[in-house]
C-alpha positions as CSV (number, residue, x, y, z in Angstrom):
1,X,-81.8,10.9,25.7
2,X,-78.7,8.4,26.6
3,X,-76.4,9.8,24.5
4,X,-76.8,13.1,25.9
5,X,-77.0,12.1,29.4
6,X,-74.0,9.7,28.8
7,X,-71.9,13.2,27.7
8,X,-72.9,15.5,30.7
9,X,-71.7,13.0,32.8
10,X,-68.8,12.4,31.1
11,X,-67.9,16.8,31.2
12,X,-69.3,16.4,35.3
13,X,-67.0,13.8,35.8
14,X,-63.7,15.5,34.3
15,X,-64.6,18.3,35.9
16,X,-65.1,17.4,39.3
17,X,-67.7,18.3,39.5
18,X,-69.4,15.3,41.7
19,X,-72.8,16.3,43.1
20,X,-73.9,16.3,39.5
21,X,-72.3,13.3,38.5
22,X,-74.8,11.7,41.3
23,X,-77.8,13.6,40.8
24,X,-77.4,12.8,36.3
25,X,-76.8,9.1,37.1
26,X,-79.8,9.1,39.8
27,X,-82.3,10.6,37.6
28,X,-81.3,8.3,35.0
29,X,-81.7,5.2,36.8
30,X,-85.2,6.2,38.2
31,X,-86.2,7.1,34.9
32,X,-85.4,4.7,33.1
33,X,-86.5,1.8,35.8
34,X,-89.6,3.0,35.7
35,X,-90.1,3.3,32.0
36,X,-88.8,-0.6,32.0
37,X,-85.2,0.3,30.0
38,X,-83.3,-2.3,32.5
39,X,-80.1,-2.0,30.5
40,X,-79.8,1.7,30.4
41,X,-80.3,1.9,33.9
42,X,-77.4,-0.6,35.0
43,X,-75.5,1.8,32.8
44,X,-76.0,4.7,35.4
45,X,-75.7,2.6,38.0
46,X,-71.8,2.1,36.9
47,X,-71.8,5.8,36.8
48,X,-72.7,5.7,40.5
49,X,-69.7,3.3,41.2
50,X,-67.6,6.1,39.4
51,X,-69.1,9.0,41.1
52,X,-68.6,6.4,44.7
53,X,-65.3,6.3,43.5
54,X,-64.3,9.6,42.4
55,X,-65.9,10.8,45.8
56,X,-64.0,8.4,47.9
57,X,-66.4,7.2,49.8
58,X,-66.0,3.9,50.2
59,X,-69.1,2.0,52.3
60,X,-70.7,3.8,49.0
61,X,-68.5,2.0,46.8
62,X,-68.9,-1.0,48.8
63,X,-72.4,-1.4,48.5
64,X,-73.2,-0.3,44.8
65,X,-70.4,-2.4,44.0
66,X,-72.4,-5.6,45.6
67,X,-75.8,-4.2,44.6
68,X,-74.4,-4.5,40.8
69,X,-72.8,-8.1,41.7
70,X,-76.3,-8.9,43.0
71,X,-78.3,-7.8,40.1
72,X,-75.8,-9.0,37.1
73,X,-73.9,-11.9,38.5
74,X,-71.0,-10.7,36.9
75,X,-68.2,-11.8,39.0
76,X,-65.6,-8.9,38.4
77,X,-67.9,-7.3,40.7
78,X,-67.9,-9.9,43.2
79,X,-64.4,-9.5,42.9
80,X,-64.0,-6.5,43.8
81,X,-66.5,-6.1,46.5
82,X,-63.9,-9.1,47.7
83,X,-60.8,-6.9,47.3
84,X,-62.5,-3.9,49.6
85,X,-63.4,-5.4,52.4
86,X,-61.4,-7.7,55.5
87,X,-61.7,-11.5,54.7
88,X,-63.8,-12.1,57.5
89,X,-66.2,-9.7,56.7
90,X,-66.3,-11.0,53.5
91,X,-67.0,-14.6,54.4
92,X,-70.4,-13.8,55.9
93,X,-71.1,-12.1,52.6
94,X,-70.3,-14.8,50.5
95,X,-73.2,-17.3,52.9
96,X,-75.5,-14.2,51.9
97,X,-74.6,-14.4,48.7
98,X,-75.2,-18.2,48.6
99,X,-78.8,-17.7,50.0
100,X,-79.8,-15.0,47.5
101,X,-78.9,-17.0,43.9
102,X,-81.1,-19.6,45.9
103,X,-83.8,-18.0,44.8
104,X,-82.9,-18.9,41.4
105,X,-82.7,-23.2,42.1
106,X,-85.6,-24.1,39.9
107,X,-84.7,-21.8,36.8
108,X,-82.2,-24.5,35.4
109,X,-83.4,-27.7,36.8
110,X,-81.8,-27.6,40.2
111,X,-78.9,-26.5,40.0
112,X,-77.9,-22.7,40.6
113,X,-75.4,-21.1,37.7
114,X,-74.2,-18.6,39.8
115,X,-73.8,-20.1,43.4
116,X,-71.4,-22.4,41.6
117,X,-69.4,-19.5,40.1
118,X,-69.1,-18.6,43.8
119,X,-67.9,-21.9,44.8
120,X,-65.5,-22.2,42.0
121,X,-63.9,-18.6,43.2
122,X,-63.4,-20.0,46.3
123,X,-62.4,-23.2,46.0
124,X,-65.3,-24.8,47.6
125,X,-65.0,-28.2,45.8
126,X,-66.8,-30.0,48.6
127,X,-69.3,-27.9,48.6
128,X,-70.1,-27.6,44.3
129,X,-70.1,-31.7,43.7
130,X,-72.7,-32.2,46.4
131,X,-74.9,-29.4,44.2
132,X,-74.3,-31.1,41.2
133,X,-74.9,-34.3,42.9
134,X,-78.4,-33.0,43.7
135,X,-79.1,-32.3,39.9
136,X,-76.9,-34.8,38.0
137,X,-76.9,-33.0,34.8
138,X,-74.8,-34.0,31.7
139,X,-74.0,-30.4,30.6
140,X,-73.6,-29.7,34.2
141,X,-71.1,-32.5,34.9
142,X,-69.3,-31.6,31.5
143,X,-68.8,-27.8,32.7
144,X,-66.8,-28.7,36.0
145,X,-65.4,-32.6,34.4
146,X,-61.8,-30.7,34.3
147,X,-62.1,-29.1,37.5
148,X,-63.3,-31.7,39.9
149,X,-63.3,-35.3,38.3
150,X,-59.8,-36.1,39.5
151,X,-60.8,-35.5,42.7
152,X,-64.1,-37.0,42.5
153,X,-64.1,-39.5,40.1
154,X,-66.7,-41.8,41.5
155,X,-68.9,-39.8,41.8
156,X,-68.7,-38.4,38.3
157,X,-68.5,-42.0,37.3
158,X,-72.1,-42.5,39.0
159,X,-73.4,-39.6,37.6
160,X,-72.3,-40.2,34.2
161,X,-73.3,-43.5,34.2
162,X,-77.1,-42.1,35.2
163,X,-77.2,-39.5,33.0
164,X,-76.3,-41.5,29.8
165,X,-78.6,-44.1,30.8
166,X,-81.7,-41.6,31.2
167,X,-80.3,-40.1,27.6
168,X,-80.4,-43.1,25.6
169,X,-84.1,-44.1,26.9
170,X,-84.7,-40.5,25.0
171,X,-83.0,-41.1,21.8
172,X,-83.7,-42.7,18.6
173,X,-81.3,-41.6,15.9
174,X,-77.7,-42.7,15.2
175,X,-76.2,-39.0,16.1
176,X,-78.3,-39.6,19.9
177,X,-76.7,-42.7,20.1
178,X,-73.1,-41.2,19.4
179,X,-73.3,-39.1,21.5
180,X,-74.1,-41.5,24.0
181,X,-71.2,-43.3,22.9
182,X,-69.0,-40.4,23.4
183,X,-70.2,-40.4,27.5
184,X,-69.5,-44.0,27.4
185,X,-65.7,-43.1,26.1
186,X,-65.5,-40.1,28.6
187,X,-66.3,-42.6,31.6
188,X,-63.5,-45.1,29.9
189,X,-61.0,-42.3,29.9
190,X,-61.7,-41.3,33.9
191,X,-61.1,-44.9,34.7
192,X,-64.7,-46.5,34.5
193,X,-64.4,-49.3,32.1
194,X,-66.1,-52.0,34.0
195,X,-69.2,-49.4,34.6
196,X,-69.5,-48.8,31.0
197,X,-68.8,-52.7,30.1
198,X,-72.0,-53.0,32.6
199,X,-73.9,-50.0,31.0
200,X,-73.5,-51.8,27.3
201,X,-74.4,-55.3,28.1
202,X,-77.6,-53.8,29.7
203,X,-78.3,-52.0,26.9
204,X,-77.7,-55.1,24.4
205,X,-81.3,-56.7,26.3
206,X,-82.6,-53.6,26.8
207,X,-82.6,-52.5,23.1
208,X,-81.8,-55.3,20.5
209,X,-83.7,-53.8,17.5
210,X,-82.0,-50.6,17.4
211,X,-79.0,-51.6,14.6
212,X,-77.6,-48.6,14.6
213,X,-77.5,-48.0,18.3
214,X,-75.1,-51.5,18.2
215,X,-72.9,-50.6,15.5
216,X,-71.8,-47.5,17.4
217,X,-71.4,-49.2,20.4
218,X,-69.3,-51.7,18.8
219,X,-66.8,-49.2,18.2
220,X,-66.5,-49.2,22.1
221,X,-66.7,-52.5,22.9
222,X,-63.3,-52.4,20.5
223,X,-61.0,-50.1,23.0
């Protein structure tokens, strides 16, 4: 019963009365972990943050606060696990951190979701192209284009060029082919009109049957 568990805590909370708030959220999360209700038992395990909270203890705080960063990659919490502790301390967290979304490299092709939110918090530029330049992808390199390709436009460039190349061997309608088109015009606007001049005359010998494939790429060859 959530609700009513949910309300006790609530009344054990405003009144102060904290060994309960611990022992309600406890119960909750055993229960409901073992009875495979994931979601209700991340709910009691902010209640634990507030009874850590509440209680003042803080290395408690500290560490649910983490062990919820860990298990929801929600980086409010990595934020404020941040804010508690010394920055040096903090630093050897974050390489722990790094190692333990590692886990997760093969889930989306290579590259890791949330080690790059880390990086981005951080300002670890260096350190989130050379990921991406491990696993080139185009919705990868179009979710961090604002962020880095100033800095790095080569290697955007090269990566573009790559991906739009390995896209247009796997496409064969006009709205595939736009979109290719609209990479094309992406590299043009970040300075790569010679590799896209390149890209398009290969792509005049590679594919000469494919009419509408030319007619949109006309529309480029015309900037």
């Amino acid at each position: 019963m959530p609700d009513f568990r949910k309300k006790e805590l609530e009344n054990a909370l405003q009144e102060k009365r904290l060994a309960d708030v611990r022992r309600l959220a406890e119960e909750g999360i055993a229960l409901d972990t073992e009875n495979g209700f994931r979601g209700l038992a991340l709910e009691w395990e902010k209640w634990l943050i507030r009874w850590a909270e509440a209680s003042g203890d803080k290395t408690a705080l500290i560490e649910l606060t983490e062990k919820m960063f860990l298990n929801t990659s929600d980086m409010e919490y990595y934020r404020q696990v941040k804010a508690m502790l010394p920055r040096e301390e903090f630093d050897l967290r974050i390489a722990a951190y790094l190692k333990y979304f590692s886990r997760y490299d093969d889930r989306f092709g290579g590259f890791n979701h949330q080690s790059a939110a880390i990086l981005v918090e951080e300002g670890r530029h260096e350190a989130l192209i050379q990921m991406i330049l491990k696993s080139p992808q185009l919705n990868v390199l179009d979710q961090y284009r604002e962020l880095l390709s100033k800095d790095y436009r080569l290697e955007y460039l090269q990566c573009y060029g790559a991906g739009v190349r390995n896209k247009m061997q796997h496409s064969g309608n006009r709205a595939a082919y736009q979109d290719c088109c609209r990479y094309l015009n992406l590299m043009i606007k970040l300075g790569g009109r010679e590799p896209v001049r390149q890209i398009i005359s290969d792509w005049k010998v590679e594919y000469p049957r494919r009419r509408a494939m030319m007619e949109e790429l006309a529309a480029i060859e015309m900037l």
